[in-house]
C-alpha positions in Angstrom: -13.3 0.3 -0.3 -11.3 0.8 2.6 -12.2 0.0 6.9 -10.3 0.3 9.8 -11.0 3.9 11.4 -9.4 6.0 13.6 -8.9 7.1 16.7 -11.8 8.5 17.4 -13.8 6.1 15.4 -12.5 2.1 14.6 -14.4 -0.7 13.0 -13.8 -4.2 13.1 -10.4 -5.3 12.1 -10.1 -8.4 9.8 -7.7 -11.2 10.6 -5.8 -13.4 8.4 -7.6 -16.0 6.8 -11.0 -13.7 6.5 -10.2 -13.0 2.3 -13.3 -13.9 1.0 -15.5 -13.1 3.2 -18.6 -10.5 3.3 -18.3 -6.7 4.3 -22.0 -6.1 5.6 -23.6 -2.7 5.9 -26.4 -2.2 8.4 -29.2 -0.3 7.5 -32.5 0.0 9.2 -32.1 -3.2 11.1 -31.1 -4.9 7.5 -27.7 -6.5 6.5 -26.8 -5.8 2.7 -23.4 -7.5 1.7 -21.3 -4.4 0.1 -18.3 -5.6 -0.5 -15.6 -9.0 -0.4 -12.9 -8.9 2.7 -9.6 -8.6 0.1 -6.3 -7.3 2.4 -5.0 -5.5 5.4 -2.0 -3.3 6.3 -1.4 -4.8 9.5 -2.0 -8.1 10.8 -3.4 -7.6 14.5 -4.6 -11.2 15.2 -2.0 -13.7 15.4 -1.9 -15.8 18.0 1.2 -14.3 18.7 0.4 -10.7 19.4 -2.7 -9.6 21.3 -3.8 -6.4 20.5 -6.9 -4.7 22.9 -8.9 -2.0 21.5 -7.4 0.9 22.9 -3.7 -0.7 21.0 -5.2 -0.6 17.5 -2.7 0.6 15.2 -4.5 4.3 14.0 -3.1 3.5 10.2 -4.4 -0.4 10.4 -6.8 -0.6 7.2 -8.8 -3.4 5.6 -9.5 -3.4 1.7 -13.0 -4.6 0.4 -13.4 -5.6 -3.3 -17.3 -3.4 -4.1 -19.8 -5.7 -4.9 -21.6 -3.8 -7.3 -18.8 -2.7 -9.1 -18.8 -7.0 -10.1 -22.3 -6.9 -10.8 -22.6 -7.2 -14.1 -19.5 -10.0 -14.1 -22.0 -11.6 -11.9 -25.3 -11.2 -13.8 -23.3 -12.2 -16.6 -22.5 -15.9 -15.1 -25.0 -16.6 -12.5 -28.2 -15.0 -14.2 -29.3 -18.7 -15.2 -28.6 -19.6 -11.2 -30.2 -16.4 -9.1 -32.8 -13.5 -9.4 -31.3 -10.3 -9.9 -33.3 -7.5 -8.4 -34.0 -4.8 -11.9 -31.9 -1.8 -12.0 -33.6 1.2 -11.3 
């Protein structure tokens, strides 16, 4: 899965040192975790360089590893640990 946006519509950009961490998707005042923070393109937070909104690179992307494309890696070793919601 891929974030970043573009010019007329930008997410959140991630910042080095954020690998690992969730992607969450709104819905209906609801957080769902969708996805794990993997890489970016361009790196927009060092200390050296700041970057405002309207300087966003328009090609900057973040790529998300899709949960449920690990689920059943993750049923298969943590089924004993959590509950697992039945497929429909």
């Amino acid at each position: 899965m891929c974030t970043g946006g573009s010019e007329t519509h930008r997410h959140e950009m991630t910042c080095k040192g954020d690998s690992g961490g969730p992607l969450l998707l709104r819905k209906r005042m609801r957080y769902f975790q969708v996805g794990v923070i993997s890489w970016g393109t361009t790196q927009i937070c060092d200390s050296k360089t700041v970057v405002k909104d309207d300087d966003w690179p328009s090609d900057a992307r973040d790529f998300h590893i899709s949960v449920f494309s690990l689920m059943p890696w993750l049923r298969q070793h943590l089924d004993k640990d959590l509950e697992f919601l039945k497929d429909t």
